[in-house]
DRENPA-973544 format. One record per residue (C-alpha): residue number from 1; x, y, z; residue in one letter. Coordinates in Angstrom, 2 decimals. Layout:
BEGIN
   num        xx        yy        zz   residuo
   NUM         X         Y         Z         a
...
***
This chain:
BEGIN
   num        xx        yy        zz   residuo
     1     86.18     48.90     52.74         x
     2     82.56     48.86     54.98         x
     3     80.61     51.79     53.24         x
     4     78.90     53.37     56.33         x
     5     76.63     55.71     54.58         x
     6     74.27     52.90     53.17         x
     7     73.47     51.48     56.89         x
     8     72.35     54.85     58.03         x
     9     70.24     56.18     55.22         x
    10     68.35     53.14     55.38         x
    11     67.28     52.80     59.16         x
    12     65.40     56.19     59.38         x
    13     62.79     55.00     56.26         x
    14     62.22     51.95     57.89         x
    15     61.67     53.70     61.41         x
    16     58.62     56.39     59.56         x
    17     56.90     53.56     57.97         x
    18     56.63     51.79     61.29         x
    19     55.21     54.25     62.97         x
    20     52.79     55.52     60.45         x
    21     51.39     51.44     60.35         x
    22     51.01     51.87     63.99         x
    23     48.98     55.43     64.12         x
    24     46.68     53.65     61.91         x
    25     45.75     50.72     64.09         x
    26     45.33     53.12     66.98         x
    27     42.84     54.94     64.91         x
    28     41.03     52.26     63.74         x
    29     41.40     50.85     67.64         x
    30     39.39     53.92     68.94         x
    31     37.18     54.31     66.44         x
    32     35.77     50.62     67.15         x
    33     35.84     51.46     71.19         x
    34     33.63     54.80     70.67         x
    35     30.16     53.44     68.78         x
    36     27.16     53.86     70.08         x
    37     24.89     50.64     70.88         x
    38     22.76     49.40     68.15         x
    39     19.46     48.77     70.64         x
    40     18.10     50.83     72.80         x
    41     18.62     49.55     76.47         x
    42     21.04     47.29     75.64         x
    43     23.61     47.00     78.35         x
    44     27.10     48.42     78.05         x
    45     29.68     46.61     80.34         x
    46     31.66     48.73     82.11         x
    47     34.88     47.31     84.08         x
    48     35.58     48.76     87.43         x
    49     38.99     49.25     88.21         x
    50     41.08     47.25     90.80         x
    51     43.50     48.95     92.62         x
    52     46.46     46.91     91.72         x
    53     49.62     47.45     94.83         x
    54     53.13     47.84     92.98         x
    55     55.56     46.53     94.99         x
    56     59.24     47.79     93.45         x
    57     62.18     46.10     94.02         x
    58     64.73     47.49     95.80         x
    59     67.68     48.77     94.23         x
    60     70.54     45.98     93.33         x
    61     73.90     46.79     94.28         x
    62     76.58     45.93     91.13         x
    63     78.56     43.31     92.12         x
    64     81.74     44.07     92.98         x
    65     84.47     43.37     90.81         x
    66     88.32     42.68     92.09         x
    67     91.07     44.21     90.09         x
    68     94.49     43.78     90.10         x
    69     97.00     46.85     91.42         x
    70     97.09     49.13     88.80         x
    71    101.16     48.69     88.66         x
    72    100.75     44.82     87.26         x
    73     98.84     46.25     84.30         x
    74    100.98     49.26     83.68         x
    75    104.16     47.89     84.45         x
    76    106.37     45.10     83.43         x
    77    109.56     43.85     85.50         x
    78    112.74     45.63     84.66         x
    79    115.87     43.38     83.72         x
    80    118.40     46.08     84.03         x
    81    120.07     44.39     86.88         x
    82    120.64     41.16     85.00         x
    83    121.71     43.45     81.79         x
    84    124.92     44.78     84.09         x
    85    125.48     41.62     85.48         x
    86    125.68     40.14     82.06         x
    87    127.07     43.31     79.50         x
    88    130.80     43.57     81.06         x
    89    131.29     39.86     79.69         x
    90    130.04     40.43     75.91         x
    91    132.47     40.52     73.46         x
    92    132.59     42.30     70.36         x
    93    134.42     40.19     67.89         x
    94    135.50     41.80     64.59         x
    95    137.59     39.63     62.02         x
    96    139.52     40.36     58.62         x
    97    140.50     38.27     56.46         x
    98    142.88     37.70     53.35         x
    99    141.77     35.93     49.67         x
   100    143.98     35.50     47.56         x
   101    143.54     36.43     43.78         x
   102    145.65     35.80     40.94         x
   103    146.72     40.03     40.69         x
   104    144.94     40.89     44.15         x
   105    144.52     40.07     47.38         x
   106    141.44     41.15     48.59         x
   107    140.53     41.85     52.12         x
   108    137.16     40.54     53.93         x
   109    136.04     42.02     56.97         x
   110    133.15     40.49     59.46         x
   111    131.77     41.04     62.82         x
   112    130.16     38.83     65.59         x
   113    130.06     38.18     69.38         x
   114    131.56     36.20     72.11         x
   115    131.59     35.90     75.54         x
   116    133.91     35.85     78.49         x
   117    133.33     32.30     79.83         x
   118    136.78     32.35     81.79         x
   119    138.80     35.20     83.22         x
   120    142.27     34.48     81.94         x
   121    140.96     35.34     78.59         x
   122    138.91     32.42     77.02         x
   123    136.45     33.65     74.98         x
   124    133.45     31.50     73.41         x
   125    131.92     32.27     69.61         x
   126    130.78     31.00     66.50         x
   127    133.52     28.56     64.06         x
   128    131.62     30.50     61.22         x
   129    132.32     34.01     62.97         x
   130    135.93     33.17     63.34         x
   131    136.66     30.74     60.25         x
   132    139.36     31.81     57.96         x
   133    140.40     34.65     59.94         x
   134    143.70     36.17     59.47         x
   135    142.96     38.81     62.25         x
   136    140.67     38.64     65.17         x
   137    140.41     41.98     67.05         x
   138    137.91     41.62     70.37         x
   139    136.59     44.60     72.35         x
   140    134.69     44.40     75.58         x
   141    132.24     47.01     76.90         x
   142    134.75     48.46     78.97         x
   143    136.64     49.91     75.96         x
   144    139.47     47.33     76.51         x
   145    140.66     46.24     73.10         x
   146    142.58     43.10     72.31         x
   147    144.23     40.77     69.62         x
   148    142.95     36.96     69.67         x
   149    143.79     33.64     68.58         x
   150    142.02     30.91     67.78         x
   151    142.35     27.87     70.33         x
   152    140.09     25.37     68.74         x
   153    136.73     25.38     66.63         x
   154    134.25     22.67     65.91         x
   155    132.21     22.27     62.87         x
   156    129.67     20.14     64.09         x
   157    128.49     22.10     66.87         x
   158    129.64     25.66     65.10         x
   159    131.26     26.71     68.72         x
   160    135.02     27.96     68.60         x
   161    137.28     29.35     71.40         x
   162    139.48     32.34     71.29         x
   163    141.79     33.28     73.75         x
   164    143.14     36.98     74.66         x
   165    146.29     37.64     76.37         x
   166    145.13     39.92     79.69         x
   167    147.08     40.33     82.67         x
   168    144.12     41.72     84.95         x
   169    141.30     39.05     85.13         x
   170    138.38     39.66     82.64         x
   171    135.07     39.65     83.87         x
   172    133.15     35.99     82.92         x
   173    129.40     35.10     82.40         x
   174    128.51     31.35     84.55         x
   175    127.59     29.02     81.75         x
   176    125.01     26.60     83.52         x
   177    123.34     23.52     82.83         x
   178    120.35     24.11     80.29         x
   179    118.50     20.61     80.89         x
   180    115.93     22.01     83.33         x
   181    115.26     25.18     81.08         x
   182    111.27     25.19     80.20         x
   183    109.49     26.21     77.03         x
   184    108.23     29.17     77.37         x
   185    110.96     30.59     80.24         x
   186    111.94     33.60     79.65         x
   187    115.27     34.45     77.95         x
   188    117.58     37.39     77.17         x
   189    119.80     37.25     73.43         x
   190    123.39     39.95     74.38         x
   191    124.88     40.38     71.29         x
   192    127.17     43.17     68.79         x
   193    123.87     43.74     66.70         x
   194    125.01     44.71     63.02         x
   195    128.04     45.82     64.80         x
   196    126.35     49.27     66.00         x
   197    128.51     51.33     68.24         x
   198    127.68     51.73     71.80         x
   199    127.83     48.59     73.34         x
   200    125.88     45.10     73.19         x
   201    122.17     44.76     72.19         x
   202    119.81     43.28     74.66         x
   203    116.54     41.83     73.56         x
   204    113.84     39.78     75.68         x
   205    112.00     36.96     74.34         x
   206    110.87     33.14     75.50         x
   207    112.45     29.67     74.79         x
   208    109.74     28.84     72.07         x
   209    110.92     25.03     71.58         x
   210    114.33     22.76     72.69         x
   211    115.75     19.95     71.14         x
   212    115.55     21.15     67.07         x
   213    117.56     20.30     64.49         x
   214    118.08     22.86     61.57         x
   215    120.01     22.33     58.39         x
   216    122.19     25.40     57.47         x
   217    125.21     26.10     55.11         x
   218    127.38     24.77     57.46         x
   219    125.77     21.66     58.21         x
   220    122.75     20.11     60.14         x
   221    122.79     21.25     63.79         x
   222    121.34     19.17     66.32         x
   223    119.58     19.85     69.99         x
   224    119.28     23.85     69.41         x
   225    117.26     26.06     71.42         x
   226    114.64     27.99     69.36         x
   227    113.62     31.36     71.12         x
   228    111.74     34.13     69.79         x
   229    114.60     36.97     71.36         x
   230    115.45     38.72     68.43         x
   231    118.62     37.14     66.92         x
   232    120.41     39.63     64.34         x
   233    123.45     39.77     62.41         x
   234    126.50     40.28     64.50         x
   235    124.31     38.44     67.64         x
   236    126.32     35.18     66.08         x
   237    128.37     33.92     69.40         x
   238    126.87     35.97     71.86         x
   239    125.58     34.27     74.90         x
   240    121.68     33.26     75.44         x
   241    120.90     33.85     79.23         x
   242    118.12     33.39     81.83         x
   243    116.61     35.37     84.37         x
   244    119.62     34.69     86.45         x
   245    122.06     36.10     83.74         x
   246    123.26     32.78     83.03         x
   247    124.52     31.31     79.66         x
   248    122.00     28.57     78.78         x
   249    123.12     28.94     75.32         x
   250    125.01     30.44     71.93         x
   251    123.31     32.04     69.58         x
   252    124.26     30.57     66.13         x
   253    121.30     30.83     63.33         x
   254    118.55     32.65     62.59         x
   255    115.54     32.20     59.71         x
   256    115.00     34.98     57.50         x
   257    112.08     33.51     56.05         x
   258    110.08     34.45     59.49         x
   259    110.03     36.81     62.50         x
   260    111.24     35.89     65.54         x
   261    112.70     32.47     64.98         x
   262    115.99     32.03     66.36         x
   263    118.18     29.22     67.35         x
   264    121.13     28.91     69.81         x
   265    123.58     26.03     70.50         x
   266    122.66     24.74     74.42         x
   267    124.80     25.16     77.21         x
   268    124.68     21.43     77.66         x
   269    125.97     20.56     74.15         x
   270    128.32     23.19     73.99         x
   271    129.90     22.88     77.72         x
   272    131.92     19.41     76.89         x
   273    132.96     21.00     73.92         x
   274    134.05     24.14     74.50         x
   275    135.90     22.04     77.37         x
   276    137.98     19.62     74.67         x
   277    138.35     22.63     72.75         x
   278    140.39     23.87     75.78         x
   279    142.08     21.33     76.75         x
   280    143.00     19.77     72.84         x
   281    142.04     22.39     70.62         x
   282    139.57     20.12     68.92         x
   283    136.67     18.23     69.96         x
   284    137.22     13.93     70.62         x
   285    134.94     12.50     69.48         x
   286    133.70      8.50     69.32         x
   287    133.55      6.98     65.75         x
   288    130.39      4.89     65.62         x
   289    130.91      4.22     61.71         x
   290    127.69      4.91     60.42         x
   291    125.17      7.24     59.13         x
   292    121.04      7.83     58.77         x
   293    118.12      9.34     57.92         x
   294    115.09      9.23     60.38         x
   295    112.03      7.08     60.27         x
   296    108.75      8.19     59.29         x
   297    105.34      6.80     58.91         x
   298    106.15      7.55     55.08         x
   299    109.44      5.50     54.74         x
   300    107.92      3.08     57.80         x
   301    104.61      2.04     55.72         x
   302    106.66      1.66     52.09         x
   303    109.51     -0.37     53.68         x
   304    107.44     -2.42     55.75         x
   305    109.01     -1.73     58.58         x
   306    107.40     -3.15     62.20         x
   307    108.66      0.47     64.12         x
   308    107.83      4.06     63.53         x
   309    110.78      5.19     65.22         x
   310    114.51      5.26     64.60         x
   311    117.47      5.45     62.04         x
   312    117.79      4.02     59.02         x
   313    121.29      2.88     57.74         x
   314    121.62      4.63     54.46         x
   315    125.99      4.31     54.96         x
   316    128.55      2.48     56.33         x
   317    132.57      3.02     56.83         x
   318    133.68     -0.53     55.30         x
   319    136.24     -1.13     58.69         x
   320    134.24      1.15     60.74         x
   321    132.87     -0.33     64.35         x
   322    129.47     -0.75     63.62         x
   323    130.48     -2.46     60.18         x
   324    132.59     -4.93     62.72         x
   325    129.70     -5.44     64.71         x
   326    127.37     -6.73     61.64         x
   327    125.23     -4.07     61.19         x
   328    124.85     -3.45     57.36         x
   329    122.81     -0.48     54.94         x
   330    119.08     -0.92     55.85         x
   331    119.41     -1.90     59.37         x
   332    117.08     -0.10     61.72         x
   333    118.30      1.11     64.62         x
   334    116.27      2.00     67.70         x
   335    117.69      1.79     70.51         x
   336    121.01      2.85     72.34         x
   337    122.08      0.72     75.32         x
   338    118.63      0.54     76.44         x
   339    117.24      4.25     75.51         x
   340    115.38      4.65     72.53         x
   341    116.93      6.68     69.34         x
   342    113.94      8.10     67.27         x
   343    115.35     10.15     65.30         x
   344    119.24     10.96     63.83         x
   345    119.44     14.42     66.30         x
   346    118.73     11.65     69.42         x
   347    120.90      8.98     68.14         x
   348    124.25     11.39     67.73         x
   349    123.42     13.54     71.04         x
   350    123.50     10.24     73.11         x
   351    126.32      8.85     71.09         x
   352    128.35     11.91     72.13         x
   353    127.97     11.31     75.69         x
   354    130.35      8.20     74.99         x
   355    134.14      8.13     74.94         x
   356    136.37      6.15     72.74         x
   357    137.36      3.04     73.20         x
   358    133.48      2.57     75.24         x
   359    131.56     -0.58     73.98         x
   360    127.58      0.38     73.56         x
   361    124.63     -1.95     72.70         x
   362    122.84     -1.53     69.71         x
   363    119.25     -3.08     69.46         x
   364    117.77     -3.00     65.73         x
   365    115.93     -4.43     63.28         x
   366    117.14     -6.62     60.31         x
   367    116.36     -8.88     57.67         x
   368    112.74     -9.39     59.40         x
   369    113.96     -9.97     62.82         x
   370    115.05     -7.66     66.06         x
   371    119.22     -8.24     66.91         x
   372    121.77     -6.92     69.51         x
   373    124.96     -5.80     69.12         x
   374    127.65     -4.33     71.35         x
   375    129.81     -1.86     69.06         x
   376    133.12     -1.23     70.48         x
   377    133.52      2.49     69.64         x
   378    137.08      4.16     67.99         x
   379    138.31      7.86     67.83         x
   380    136.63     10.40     65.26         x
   381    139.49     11.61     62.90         x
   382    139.56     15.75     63.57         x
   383    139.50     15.73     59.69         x
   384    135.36     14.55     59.66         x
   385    133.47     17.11     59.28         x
***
C-alpha cells in the first residue's frame, strides 16, 4: 500500500529552504547595486528607459470538439425482441434415470435444454443430457409439459433428438447456416440455467473463435464454436443464436478452469446430423479406416518429415478402405481430393461431407516419396464410437 503521508511532509521543507536561498541572493543583489563610487567624479551610467509597445494576443477560441449523442454512450441496444422471438422454442429438458444395485435401485435425476427445431415435436439436445435416460419429461415456456422419447443420438457430435407427441404445432427456432458467422459477431446462449424456475436464461456475448477442437469425457469434439456468452449447467442443448434469433449452434461444453469460455456444436455440423438422426435414428457415416494425430513442427523436425501440415497414421483397420488402398502406419496424409487436411479436426470434417460407397483421393507422403490414392469409402458401423 502507497503511504501518502511521507510525500506530503516532505514537499513543504523543501519549498522553505528554497525560498530562504533565494531572499539571500536578493539581498546580496541590492546590496552590490546601492554602493557609492570609489572616485570622486567618476561617471555613473544610468540607462534610460525605452518604452517597449506590448502587443497581446487576442484571445484563442478552444477548439471545438464533436461528441457523439449522449444516447450511444448511455445506452446499449435492447435484444428483447429477439429474446421473444427465440424463448417460446426453448425447452426445458429434465431426465431420471434408473441404476441398478445389487439390494437398490437408485434413482438419478438431471436437467438440460433443447430446442424446438420442428413443430410436430422434434426437439434437438445434448446425447450426454439425454444418455441413459429412463424418463425424459420436457417443458416449454408456455407451461406445456410433455413426455419424450429418444429418436436418435450421436456420440461423435454429442447432438441427440427427442420427439414429443403434440397435436397443436409447437413453436420452432430456424436453424441456419453458420459458415458466414464472424469472430467477434455477436451471439445470444437460451438455456434452463441450473434448472432455475421461471423460464430460460438469456446471456449476450461474442463468437470469440470457430473451428476448435476440445477433448472432453465424452470424446474429442471437432469444429465447435467458442463464445464468451455465459454457458452454465443446464445451458447443455440449448440453442446458440444470432442477432436474427437464429440457431447457429448447440451449446455442449464449457471450461471451468476459466471465465467465459464456452463451446457449442455449429449449425453446419449439426444440421446433416440431426437430419440422419431423423430420418434413421443414427448418424451414416463413411468408414475411411484409419486414424491420426496432427503434425507439428515438433513431430515434423524429429521424423524428418518434408511437410508441416497434416495427419499422421498412428492406426489402421487391417480390411479397412484405406488399408485396401496401400496406405500403411506412418503415412502422411495431406491432402483430401485436392484440399489440404492440416490437422485431424480438418481431415474428419471434410471426410464427413462424403457418402458411402464415394471414392476420394488421398495425396500423402511415404517411404520418402509423395503418392496418390483413390480410397473407395464403406459404411461406419453405428457401434464406433
Amino acid at each position: 500500500m502507497f503511504d501518502f503521508g511521507l510525500w506530503w511532509r516532505r514537499t513543504p521543507v523543501r519549498i522553505v529552504s528554497r525560498l530562504a536561498f533565494a531572499a539571500c541572493v536578493l539581498v546580496f543583489a541590492a546590496a552590490a547595486c546601492s554602493q557609492e563610487p570609489d572616485a570622486p567624479g567618476e561617471a555613473i551610467a544610468t540607462a534610460t528607459p525605452v518604452p517597449t509597445a506590448i502587443v497581446t494576443a487576442p484571445p484563442t477560441a478552444p477548439a471545438a470538439v464533436t461528441l457523439p449523442p449522449a444516447a450511444a454512450l448511455t445506452t446499449l441496444p435492447s435484444i428483447s425482441s429477439l429474446v421473444k422471438r427465440v424463448n417460446p422454442a426453448v425447452a426445458s429438458i429434465s431426465v431420471e434415470s434408473v441404476t441398478r444395485g445389487v439390494f437398490f435401485d437408485f434413482n438419478d435425476e438431471g436437467a438440460g435444454s433443447g430446442v424446438v427445431i420442428r413443430d410436430d415435436g422434434y426437439i434437438v439436445t445434448n446425447y450426454h443430457v439425454v444418455q441413459n435416460a429412463d424418463e425424459i419429461a420436457v417443458s416449454l415456456p408456455s407451461g406445456d409439459t410433455y413426455t419424450a422419447k429418444v429418436v436418435g443420438q450421436d456420440l461423435i457430435t454429442d447432438l441427440a433428438v427427442i420427439k414429443v407427441d403434440t397435436e397443436d404445432p409447437l413453436p420452432t427456432a430456424d436453424l441456419v447456416n453458420s459458415d458466414a458467422l464472424n469472430v467477434g459477431d455477436w451471439v445470444v446462449a437460451v438455456g434452463n440455467s441450473l434448472a432455475l424456475k421461471g423460464g430460460p436464461t438469456v446471456t449476450l456475448g461474442i463468437v470469440s473463435a470457430k473451428g476448435r477442437t476440445i477433448d472432453t469425457q465424452h470424446g474429442v469434439l471437432y469444429d465447435m464454436i467458442q463464445t464468451d456468452a455465459a454457458i452454465n449447467d443446464g445451458n447443455s442443448g440449448g440453442p446458440v443464436v444470432n442477432m436474427d434469433g437464429e440457431v447457429i449452434g448447440i451449446s455442449t461444453a464449457i471450461y471451468r478452469q476459466a471465465q467465459g469460455i464456452g463451446f457449442a456444436v455449429s449449425s453446419s455440423v449439426a444440421a446433416p446430423i440431426i437430419e440422419s438422426l431423423i430420418e434413421h435414428g443414427r448418424v451414416v457415416r463413411p468408414l475411411i479406416g484409419l486414424s491420426g494425430t496432427d503434425v507439428t513442427p515438433a513431430n515434423a523436425n524429429r521424423l524428418g518429415l518434408p511437410v508441416n501440415e497434416g495427419i499422421i497414421v498412428t492406426r489402421m483397420s487391417r480390411d479397412g478402405p484405406a488399408a485396401k488402398a496401400g496406405l500403411q502406419v506412418g503415412d502422411v496424409v495431406i491432402k483430401m481430393d485436392g484440399i489440404p487436411t492440416p490437422d485431424m479436426a480438418k481431415f474428419l470434417t471434410r471426410l464427413w461431407t462424403y457418402e458411402v460407397d464415394d471414392v476420394v483421393e488421398l495425396e500423402y507422403f511415404t517411404d520418402g516419396a509423395f503418392a496418390v490414392a483413390e480410397v473407395h469409402l464403406a459404411e461406419r458401423p453405428p457401434d464406433i464410437p
